[in-house]
C-alpha positions as a Python dict, from the first residue, in 0.01 Angstrom:
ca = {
    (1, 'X'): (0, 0, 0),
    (2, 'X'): (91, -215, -280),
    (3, 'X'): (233, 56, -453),
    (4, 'X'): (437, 125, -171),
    (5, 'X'): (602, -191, -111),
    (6, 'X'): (651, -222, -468),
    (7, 'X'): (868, 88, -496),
    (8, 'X'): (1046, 3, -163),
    (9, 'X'): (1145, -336, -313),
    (10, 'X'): (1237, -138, -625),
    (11, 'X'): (1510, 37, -441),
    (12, 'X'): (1604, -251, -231),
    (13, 'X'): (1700, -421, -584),
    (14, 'X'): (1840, -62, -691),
    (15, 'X'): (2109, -79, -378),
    (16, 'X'): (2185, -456, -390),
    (17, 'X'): (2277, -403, -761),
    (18, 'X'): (2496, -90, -711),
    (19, 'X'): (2655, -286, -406),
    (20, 'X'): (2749, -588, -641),
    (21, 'X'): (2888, -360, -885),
    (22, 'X'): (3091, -205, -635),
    (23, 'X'): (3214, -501, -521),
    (24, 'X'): (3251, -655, -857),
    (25, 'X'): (3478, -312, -989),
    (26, 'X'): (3666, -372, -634),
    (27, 'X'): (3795, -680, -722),
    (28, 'X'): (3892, -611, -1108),
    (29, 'X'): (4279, -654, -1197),
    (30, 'X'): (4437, -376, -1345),
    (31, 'X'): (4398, -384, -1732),
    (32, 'X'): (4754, -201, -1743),
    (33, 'X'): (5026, -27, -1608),
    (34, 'X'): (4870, 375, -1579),
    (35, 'X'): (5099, 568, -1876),
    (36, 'X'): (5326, 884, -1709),
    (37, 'X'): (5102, 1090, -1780),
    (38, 'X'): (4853, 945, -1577),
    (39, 'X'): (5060, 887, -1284),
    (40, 'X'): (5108, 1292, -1265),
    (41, 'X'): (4737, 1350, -1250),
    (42, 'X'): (4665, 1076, -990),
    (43, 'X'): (4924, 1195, -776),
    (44, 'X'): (4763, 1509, -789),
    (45, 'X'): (4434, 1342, -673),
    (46, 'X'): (4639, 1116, -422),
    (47, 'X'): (4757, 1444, -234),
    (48, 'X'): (4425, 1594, -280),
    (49, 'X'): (4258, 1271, -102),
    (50, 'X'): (4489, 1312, 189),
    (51, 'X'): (4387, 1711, 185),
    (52, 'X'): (4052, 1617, 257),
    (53, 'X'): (4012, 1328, 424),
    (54, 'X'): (4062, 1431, 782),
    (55, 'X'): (4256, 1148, 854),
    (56, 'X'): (4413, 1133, 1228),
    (57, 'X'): (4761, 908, 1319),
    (58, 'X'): (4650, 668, 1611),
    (59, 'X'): (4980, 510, 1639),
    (60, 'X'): (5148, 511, 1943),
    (61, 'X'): (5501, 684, 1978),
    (62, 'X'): (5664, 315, 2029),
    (63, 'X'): (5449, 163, 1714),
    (64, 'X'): (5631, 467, 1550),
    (65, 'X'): (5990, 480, 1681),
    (66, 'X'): (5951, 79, 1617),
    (67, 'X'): (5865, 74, 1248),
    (68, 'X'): (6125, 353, 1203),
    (69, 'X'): (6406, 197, 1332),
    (70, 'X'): (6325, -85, 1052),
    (71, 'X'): (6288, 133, 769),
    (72, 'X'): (6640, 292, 888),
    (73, 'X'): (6796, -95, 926),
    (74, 'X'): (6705, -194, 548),
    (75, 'X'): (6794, 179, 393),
    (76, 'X'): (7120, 49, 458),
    (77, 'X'): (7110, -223, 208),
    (78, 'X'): (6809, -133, 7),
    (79, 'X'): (6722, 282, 37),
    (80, 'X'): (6461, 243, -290),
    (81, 'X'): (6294, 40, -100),
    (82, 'X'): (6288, 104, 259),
    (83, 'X'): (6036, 406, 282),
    (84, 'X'): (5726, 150, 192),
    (85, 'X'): (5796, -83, 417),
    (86, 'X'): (5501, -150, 719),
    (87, 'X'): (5148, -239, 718),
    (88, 'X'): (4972, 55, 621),
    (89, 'X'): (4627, 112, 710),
    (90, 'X'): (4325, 184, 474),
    (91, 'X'): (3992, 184, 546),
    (92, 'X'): (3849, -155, 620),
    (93, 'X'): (4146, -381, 421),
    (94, 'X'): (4556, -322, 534),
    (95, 'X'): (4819, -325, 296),
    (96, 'X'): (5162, -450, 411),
    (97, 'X'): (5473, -446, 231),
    (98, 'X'): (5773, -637, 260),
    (99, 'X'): (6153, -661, 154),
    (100, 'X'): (6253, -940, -16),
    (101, 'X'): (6592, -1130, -84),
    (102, 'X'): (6603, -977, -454),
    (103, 'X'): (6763, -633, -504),
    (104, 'X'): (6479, -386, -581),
    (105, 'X'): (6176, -581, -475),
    (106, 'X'): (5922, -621, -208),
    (107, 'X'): (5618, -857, -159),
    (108, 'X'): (5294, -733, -81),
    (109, 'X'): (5006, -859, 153),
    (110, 'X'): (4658, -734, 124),
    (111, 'X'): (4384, -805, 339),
    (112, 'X'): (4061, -697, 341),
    (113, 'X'): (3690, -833, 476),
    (114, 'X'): (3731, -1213, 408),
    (115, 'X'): (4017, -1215, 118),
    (116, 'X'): (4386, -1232, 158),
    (117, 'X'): (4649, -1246, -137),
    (118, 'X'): (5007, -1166, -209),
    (119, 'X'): (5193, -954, -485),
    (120, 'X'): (5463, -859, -585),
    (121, 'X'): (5626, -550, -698),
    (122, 'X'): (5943, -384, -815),
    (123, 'X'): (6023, -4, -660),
    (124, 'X'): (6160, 263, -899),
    (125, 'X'): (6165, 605, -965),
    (126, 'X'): (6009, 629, -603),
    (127, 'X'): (5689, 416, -680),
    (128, 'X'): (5620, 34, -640),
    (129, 'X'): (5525, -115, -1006),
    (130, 'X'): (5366, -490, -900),
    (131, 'X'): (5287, -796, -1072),
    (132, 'X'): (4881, -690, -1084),
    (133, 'X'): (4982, -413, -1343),
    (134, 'X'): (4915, -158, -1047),
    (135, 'X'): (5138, 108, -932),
    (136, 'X'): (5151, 236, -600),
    (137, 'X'): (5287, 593, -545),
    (138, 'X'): (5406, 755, -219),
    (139, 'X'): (5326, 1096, -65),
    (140, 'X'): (5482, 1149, 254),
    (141, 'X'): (5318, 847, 524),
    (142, 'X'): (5032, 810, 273),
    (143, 'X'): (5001, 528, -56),
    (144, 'X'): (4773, 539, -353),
    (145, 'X'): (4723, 234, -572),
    (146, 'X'): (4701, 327, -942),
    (147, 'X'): (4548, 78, -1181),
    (148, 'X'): (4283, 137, -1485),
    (149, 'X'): (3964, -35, -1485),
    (150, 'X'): (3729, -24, -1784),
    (151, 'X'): (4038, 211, -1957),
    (152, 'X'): (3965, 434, -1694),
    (153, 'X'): (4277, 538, -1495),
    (154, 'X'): (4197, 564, -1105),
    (155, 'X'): (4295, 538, -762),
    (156, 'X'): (3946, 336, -669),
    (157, 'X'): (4003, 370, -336),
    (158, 'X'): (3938, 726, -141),
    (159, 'X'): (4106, 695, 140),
    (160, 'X'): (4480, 657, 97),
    (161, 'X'): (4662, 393, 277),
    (162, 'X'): (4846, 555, 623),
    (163, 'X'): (4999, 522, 960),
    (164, 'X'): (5236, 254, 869),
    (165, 'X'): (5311, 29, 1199),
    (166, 'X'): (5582, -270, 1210),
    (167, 'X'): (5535, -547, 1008),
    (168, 'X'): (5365, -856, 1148),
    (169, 'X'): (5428, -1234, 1027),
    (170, 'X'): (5301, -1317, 716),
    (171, 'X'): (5049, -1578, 846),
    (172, 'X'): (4913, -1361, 1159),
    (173, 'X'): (4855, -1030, 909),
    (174, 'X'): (4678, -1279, 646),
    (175, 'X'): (4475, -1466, 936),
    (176, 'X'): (4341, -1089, 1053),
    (177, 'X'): (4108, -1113, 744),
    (178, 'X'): (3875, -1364, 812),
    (179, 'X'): (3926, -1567, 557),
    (180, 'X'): (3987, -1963, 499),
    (181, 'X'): (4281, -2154, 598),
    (182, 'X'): (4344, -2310, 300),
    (183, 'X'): (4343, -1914, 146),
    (184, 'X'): (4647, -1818, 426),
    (185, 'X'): (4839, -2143, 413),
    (186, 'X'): (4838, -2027, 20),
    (187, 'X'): (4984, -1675, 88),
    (188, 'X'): (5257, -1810, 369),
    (189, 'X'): (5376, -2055, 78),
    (190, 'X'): (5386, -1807, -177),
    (191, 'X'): (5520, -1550, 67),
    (192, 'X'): (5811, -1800, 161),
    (193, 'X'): (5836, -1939, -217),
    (194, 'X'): (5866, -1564, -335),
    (195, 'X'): (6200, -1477, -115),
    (196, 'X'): (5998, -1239, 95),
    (197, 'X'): (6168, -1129, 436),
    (198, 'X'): (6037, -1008, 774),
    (199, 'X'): (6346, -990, 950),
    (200, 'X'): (6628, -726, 1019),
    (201, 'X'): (6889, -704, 675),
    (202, 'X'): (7190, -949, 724),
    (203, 'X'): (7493, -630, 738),
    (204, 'X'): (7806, -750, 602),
}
């Protein structure tokens, strides 16, 4: 019996330990920006991650047409950036991005179980490049995020981001997480410090 319960706290320490480290590689910044060449294989496993992972579109026609007829406002002023815009679901955390008063940029919100923070990133040659030294690439209505951890070059997350719906206010989408106020008073000011937008383009 004591052997027993000695092996079954053995494990219990095993999968607390692997947890942490999970969590702890989760929450690493990128070391760098991912090199080309990198980018072309991680594509390749972006699109094979949305091959396999089965994953179904639960938004509604008018979450659709509504998000749509945003994306089509700002390609009039800002076409680089217009196809990212939304709040794209992963699984368990949201990503949303948004325009922002200077030419070529957007601001990013991510949530996920208790954490909330803001970014910001610069869109060219079709993929976002943001201030965390990640890059996020675009296939279709799906998102990667490429960064390199421990000089390894990844997307660390396996389900791609998807299904982008309209994007809510800054405050509302950062209180969804859970986490403190103090933590989404500090992403509305640097959301509103940064130049980020939610509304329509002003069309001259």
């Amino acid at each position: 019996m004591r052997v027993k319960l000695l092996t079954r706290v053995g494990f219990v320490a095993m999968a607390i330990l692997a947890i942490s480290a999970t969590t702890s590689l989760a929450q690493q910044q990128s070391e760098r920006y991912p090199t080309a060449t990198e980018l072309q294989r991680l594509r390749e496993k972006l699109r094979q991650q949305i091959r396999s992972s089965n994953i179904q579109d639960r938004r509604s026609p008018a979450e659709k047409q509504s998000r749509e007829a945003f994306v089509r406002a700002w390609s009039r002023v800002a076409p680089a950036v217009s196809p990212f815009l939304g709040d794209w679901s992963g699984y368990e955390e949201s990503l949303s991005i948004y325009p922002s008063n200077t030419s070529g940029r957007v601001c990013l919100i991510y949530i996920g179980i208790q954490e909330a923070e803001l970014s910001l990133g610069t869109v060219s040659n079709g993929q976002i490049r943001t201030n965390r030294r990640e890059v996020i690439l675009k296939e279709g209505d799906y998102l990667g995020v490429a960064s390199v951890r421990n000089n390894q070059p990844d997307i660390f997350v396996e389900t791609p981001y998807h299904s982008p719906v309209s994007l809510p206010a800054p405050r509302q989408f950062a209180q969804s997480s859970g986490t403190t106020t103090e933590e989404v008073n500090k992403v509305v000011r640097e959301f509103n410090a940064s130049g980020c937008r939610l509304a329509l383009p002003s069309l001259r």
